[in-house]
C-alpha positions, 0 to 999 in steps of 0.5 A, spaced: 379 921 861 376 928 863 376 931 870 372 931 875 372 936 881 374 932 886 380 929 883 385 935 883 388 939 889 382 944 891 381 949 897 375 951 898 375 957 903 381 960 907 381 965 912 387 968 916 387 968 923 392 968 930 396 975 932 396 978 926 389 979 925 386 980 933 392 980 937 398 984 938 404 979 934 412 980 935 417 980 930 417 972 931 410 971 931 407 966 925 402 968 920 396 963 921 391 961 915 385 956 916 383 951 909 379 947 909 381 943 902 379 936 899 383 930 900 387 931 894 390 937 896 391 936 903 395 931 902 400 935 897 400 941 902 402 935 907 408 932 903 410 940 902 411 942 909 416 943 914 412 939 920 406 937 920 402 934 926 394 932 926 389 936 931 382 933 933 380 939 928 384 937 922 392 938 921 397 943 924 403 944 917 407 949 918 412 952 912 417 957 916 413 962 919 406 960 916 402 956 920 397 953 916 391 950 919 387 945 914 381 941 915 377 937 910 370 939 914 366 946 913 363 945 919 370 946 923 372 951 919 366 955 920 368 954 927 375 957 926 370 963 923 367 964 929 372 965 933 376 969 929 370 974 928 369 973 936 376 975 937 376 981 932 370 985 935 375 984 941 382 986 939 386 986 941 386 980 945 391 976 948 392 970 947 389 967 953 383 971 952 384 968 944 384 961 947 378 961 952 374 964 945 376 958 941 375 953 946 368 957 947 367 955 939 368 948 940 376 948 938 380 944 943 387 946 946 391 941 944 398 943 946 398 940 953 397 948 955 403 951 952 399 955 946 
């Protein structure tokens, strides 16, 4: 039986995002990447993680200091695209000015505020 493109573990496009591109990260600070991946392997990445908990734009898994943000859909992706790029032509933002550019691209603050 042969292969087929969508059943193995595949990630489409990634970028990275957070403090350590547009901000100014501690010495704690976390490294954020965004994924967008099909089922397959969103699933995998799921059964590896430290944490995991699910956002209205896709998963929040963290492996140690980590943070991966991953998504099934392009169209969130591009988003989180657009934000970091916004951000960027900023740096370096703070964390609220990096919230109010997320919300702005339509990613919703979904940490009760804590972010």
């Amino acid at each position: 039986m042969k292969a087929t493109a969508m059943n193995y573990p595949r990630i489409e496009s990634s970028i990275l995002t957070g403090s350590h591109v547009y901000g100014k990260p501690r010495p704690d600070s976390d490294m954020d990447i965004v994924m967008v991946l099909n089922e397959e392997a969103l699933a995998l990445l799921k059964s590896k993680a430290d944490t995991w908990f699910g956002l209205p734009n896709g998963d929040s898994l963290h492996f140690g200091h980590l943070n991966v943000i991953a998504t099934t859909d392009e169209g969130i992706y591009r988003k989180w695209v657009a934000a970091m790029y916004a951000a960027r032509s900023e740096r370096p933002v703070t964390k609220d000015r990096a919230i109010e550019l997320h919300e702005k691209y339509g990613i919703p603050r979904v940490d009760g505020g804590k972010s």
